[in-house]
N, C-alpha and C positions, 0 to 999 in steps of 0.2 A: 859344547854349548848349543843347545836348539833354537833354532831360529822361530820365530813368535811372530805371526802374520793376524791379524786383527780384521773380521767384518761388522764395518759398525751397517745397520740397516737402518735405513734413514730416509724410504721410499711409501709412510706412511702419509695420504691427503688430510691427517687430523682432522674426520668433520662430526668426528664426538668431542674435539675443543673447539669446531665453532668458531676456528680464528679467521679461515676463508685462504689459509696458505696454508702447504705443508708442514705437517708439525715440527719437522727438525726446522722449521725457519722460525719456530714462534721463539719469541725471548723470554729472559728468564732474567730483570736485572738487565745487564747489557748488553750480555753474549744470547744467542742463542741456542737451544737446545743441542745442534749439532757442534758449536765451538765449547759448550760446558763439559759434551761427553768427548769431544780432541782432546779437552787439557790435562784430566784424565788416564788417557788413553796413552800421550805424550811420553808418560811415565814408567810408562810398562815397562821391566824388564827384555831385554833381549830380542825387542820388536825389532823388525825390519822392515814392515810394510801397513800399510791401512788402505783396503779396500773399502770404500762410501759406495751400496748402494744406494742412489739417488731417486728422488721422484723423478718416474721417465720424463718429463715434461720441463724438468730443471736443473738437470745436469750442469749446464754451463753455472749458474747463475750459485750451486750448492759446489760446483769446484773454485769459483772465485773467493768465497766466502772460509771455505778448508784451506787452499792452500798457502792466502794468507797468515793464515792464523798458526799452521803446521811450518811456514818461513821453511821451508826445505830441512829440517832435524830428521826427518824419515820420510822414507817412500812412499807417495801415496796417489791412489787410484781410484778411478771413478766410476760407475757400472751403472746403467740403468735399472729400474725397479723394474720386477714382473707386474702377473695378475693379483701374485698370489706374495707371501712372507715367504714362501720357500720358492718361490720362482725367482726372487731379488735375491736369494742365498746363492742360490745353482747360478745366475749370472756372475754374482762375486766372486764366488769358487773358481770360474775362470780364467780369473784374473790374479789369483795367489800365485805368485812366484817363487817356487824353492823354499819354502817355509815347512820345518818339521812340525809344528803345531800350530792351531789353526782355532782362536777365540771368535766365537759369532757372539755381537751385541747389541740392543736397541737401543737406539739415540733416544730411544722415549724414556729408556732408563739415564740419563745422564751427568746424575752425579754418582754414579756406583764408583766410590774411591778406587785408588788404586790398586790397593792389596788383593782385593777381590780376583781380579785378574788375574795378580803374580798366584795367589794360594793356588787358583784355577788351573794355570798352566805349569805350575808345580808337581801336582797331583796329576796330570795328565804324563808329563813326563815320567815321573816315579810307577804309576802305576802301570801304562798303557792304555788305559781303559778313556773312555769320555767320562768329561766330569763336568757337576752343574753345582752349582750356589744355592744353596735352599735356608730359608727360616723357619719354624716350626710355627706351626697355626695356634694362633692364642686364642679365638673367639670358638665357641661354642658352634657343634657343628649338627644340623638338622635335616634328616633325609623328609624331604617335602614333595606330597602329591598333591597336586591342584592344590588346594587351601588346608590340605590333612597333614599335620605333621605323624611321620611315618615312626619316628624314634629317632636317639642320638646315634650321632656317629662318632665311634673312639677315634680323636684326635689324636694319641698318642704316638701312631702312626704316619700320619699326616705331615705334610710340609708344602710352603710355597716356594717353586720354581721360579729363581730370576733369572738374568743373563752378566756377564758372560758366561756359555756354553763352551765348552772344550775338548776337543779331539785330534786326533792325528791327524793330518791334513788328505793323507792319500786313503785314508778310511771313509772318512767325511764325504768327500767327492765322489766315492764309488758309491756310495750309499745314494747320493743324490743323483745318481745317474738312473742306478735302477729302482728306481723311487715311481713305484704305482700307485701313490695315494696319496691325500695334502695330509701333514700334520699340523699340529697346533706349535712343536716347536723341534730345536734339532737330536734330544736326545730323545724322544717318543720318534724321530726315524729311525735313528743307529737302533734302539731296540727294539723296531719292528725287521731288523736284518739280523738279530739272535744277539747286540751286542751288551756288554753292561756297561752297566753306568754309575758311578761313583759320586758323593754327596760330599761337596765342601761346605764349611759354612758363608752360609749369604752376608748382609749387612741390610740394614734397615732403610739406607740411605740410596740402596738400589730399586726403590721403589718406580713403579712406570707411572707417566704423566699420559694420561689417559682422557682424563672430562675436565673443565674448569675447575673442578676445585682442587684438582694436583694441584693445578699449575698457580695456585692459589694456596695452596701450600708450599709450595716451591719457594717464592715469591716469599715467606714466610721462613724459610730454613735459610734463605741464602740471606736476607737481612738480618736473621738473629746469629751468621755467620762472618759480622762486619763488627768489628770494635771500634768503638769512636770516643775519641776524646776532646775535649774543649781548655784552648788556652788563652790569658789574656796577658797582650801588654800594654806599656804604656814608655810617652820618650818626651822630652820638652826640653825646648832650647831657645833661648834668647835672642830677639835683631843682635845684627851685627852693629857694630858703632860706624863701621866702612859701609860708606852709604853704595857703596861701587860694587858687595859682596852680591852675587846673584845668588835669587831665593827659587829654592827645589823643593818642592811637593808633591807626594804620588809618584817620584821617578821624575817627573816633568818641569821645565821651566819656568818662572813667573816673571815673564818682563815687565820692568818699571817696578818692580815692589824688590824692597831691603832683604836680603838674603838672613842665615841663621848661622850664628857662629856653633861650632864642633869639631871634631877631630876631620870629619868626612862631610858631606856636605850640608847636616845638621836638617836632612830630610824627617820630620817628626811624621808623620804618616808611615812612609815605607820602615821607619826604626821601629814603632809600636807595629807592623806588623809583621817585622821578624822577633821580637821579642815574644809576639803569640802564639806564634807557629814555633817555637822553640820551647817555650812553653810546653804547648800540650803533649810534646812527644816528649820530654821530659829530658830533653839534652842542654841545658843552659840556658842562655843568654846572650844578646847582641855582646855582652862585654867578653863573655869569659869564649867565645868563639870569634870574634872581629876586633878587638879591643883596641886601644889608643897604642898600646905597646907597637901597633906592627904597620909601619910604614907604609906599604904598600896600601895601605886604605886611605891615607890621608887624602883630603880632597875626592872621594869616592864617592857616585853617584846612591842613591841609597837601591838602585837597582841591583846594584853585585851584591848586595848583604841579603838581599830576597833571595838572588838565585841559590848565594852560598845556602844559605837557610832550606831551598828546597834541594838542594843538593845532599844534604845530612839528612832531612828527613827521608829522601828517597833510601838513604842508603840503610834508614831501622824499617823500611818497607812501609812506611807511613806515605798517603799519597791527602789534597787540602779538598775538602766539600767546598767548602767557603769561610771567605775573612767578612769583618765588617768594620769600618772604621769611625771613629767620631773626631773631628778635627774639632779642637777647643780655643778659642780667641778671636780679637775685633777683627783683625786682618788676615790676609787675604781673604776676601768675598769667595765663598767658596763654589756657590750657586752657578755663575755664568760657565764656571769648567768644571763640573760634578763631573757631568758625562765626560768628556775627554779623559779625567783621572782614571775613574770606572774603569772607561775600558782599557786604560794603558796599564792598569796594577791585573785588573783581570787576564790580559794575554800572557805578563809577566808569570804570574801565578797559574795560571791554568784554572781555575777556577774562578766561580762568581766575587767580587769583591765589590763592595756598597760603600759610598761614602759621606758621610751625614757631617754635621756642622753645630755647633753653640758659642753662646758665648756663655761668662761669668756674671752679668750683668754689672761690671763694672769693680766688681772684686776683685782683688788680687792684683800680683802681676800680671795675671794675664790681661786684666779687665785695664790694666793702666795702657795694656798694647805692649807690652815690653819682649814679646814673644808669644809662643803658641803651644802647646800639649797636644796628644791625640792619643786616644784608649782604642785597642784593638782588640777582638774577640776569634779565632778561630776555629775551625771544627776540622777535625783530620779525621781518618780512618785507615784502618788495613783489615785484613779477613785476618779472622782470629779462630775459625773450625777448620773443620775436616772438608767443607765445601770450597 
């Protein structure tokens, strides 16, 4: 089994993105550039190590941020950036320990899935040889002088170079040792020392974040890589005739107002919003998962039926954007404790939750005061691509 040692390079100052920080810090969504190419990276096959060249100048601040994120699953290490993309290689190189194969990759590329890699360091091992990821060139290709187009050039030939790169490790490092010239990347060195170089196929997803409109596209692959779905409920329950019954709403207490008679504490807020969030991931129901059947709920805050509810949704990989709630009937005045509900169903949930107020204008039960209803709407999501 060969051991698989990883250099992500990640000591470029981005100032063709214009973000005014280095680019493996700019984000993408929530992660940044450097935590999108770890997670990744995470998955390699038969890794043992991650060397991060860093922007010289923020080592510390680009290791707090990795090894967080990396929580100790592998080895990893941190190198300052050169002048140059191959002076941050030859620092990294340094720092590989005992690793039979040896992946160099840009953080500017990072989403290049995983497989990339593994085919990479497949091929390296199988063959001996270094090996690189290429796509083949689709656009039209024009040898151009000054303003004169000279004629075409047969693409058929042709491909684009991405990263990860792959090599033996103690080939690699010699190479970079006796390295009398910059290249453009690491298999235009190995074969400027007689060696060859082997072509896997790339992936399209390995594209480099270079000027705003990557990252602008980026921004665009990782959002059209989120499945979201929307659910509603809804829950209404009755005063209690025991004037002594304490009334719960949002999880929270309402002194001096008549409680709701139910199995559990007849919380109509927190029930309509586990019935949404159950909903939209399409696992049931407050009944057919909490039901009157089971004991242990009787007299239950309607906050354990939240958590249960995020508890199952976590475990179909569904995580809540936000709920919205509408509380229906004369009493309790909702107004004076909006904010306080807000934010206690908000912490509960982890996300934003709103809570709005009507009445019936005097219809119905509700409108006679006899109890209350409330309609909940949710929005969940999970990533559903290859990002």
């Amino acid at each position: 089994m060969s051991e698989i040692a990883v250099i992500l390079v990640a000591a470029g100052d981005g100032a063709r993105l214009g973000a005014g920080i280095p680019k493996a810090l700019v984000k993408v969504g929530e992660l940044t550039l450097l935590e999108h190419a770890l997670k990744n990276i995470l998955e390699v096959k038969n890794l043992t190590q991650i060397v991060v060249a860093s922007h010289e100048d923020r080592v510390d601040e680009f290791s707090t941020i990795a090894k967080a994120f990396v929580d100790g699953r592998v080895t990893i290490t941190f190198t300052p950036g050169g002048t140059s993309r191959q002076g941050s290689i030859a620092n990294a190189l340094s720092a590989v320990n005992n690793a039979e194969v040896v992946l160099v990759h840009d953080a500017a590329r990072c989403f290049t899935p995983t497989s990339v890699f593994d085919r990479v360091a497949a091929a390296v091992i199988e063959s001996g040889f270094g090996v690189i990821p290429v796509l083949p060139v689709a656009d039209t290709i024009k040898e151009v002088e000054q303003d004169v187009v000279l004629g075409t050039v047969d693409r058929t030939m042709l491909r684009v170079a991405q990263t990860p790169q792959g090599f033996r490790f103690e080939e690699l490092a010699e190479a970079y040792k006796s390295a009398t010239a910059d290249f453009t990347d690491d298999a235009s060195l190995m074969q400027s020392t007689g060696a060859v170089i082997r072509a896997v196929q790339g992936d399209a997803l390995a594209f480099k974040i270079t000027v705003p409109a990557d990252l602008e596209y980026a921004e665009l692959l990782l959002n059209s890589s989120i499945e979201q779905r929307t659910g509603i409920g809804t829950d209404v329950h009755r005063f209690s005739a025991d004037s002594s019954t304490p009334l719960y709403l949002g999880t929270i207490l309402w002194p001096g107002e008549i409680g709701l008679e139910g199995h559990s504490d007849g919380d109509s807020i927190a029930h309509a919003i586990v019935d949404a969030l159950l909903s939209a991931a399409g696992l049931g129901d407050i009944g057919s998962n909490f039901g009157v059947d089971r004991p242990e709920y009787s007299g239950a805050n309607g906050s354990v039926f939240i958590a249960g509810a995020l508890e199952l949704l976590a475990k179909a990989g569904w995580e809540v954007v936000n709920v919205s709630v509408q509380l229906i009937g004369n009493k309790p005045k909702l107004s004076p404790r909006r904010d306080e509900v807000q934010v206690a169903l908000s912490s509960l949930v982890g996300a934003p939750v709103t809570v709005g107020a009507t009445t019936t204008d005097g219809l119905g039960f509700l409108g006679s005061s006899e109890g209350v209803a409330a309609v909940a709407s949710a929005l969940i999501q999970k990533p559903k691509g290859r990002l």
